[in-house]
Steps between C-alpha positions, in 0.01 A plus 500: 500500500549868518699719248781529766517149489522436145770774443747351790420147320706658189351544125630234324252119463534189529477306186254242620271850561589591138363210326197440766361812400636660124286787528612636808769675340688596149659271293840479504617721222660296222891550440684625142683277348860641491687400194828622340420532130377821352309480159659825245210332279253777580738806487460711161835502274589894436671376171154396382286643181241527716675822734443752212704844593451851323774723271586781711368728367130420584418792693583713292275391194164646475322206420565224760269181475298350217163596681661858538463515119157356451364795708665725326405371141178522699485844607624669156229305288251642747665838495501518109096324495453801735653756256283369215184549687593845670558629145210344324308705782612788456462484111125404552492807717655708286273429200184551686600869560440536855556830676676603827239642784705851482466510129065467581586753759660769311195454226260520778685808665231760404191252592302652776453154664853490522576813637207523763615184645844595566399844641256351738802194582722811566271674719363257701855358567587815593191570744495167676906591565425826646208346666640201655822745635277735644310236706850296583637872665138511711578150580189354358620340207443089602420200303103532519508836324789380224278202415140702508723738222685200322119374421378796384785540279443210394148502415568855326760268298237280414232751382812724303580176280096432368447878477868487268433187326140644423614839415775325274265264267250795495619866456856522509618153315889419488738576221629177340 
């Protein structure tokens, strides 16, 4: 039987073809049940204890819920346990008599470690500056020549601090 065939025959089938063969098609759907009655058993009563409702003004307290207040019971015992500590610190630093680094400056003012280092910080500053403008205005300033200088300044750094720091324990110690 071709499809044209089967469509002229019609959709619906015979019963007999229904119960030969069950699996041939769906199931007939089951029907609902009409009925009348309507259960008010499940609906809530607004006149209930259980519906709890708010005083008006709510929004405009600052503390709203129960757990609101927890945190912020919370929060100041932190705050003051915080307090406490910050101001034991700073009484244990205070006793211990510790010094600012411009106070150990101003003592050191007249050291010649001191001052060497930050004429030869001011002059090479100032030479690299003139340096690196002159070479940027000739258009040969690029990033292979700033990193060859970057290194050496860098390795002058290095040999500055244990020529300082050797200078400083030996001939010229700090002022305390």
């Amino acid at each position: 039987m071709s499809y044209a065939e089967a469509a002229a025959k019609g959709a619906s089938q015979p019963p007999e073809e229904i119960q030969a063969n069950p699996y041939s098609r769906a199931p007939i759907p089951p029907q609902v049940e009409k009925t009348e009655s309507v259960s008010t058993a499940s609906l809530i009563d607004v006149d209930a204890p259980s519906v709890q409702s708010v005083h008006s003004d709510f929004l405009d307290q600052e503390v709203k819920t129960t757990t609101q207040a927890e945190r912020l019971a919370r929060e100041a015992e932190q705050a003051a346990l915080a307090q406490e500590q910050a101001a034991a610190a700073a009484a244990a630093s205070g006793k211990k008599g510790k010094k600012s680094k411009a106070q150990g400056l101003s003592k050191n003012a007249q050291n010649p470690v001191y001052l060497g280092n930050a004429f030869i910080i001011t002059a090479l500053s100032a030479a690299l500056g003139y340096s690196a403008y002159r070479k940027h205005t000739e258009g040969k300033l690029s990033w292979e020549v700033t990193g060859i200088w970057a290194g050496a300044v860098g390795l002058f750094a290095g040999a500055d601090y244990f020529v300082s720091k050797w200078l400083i324990q030996n001939k010229y110690p700090k002022k305390d």
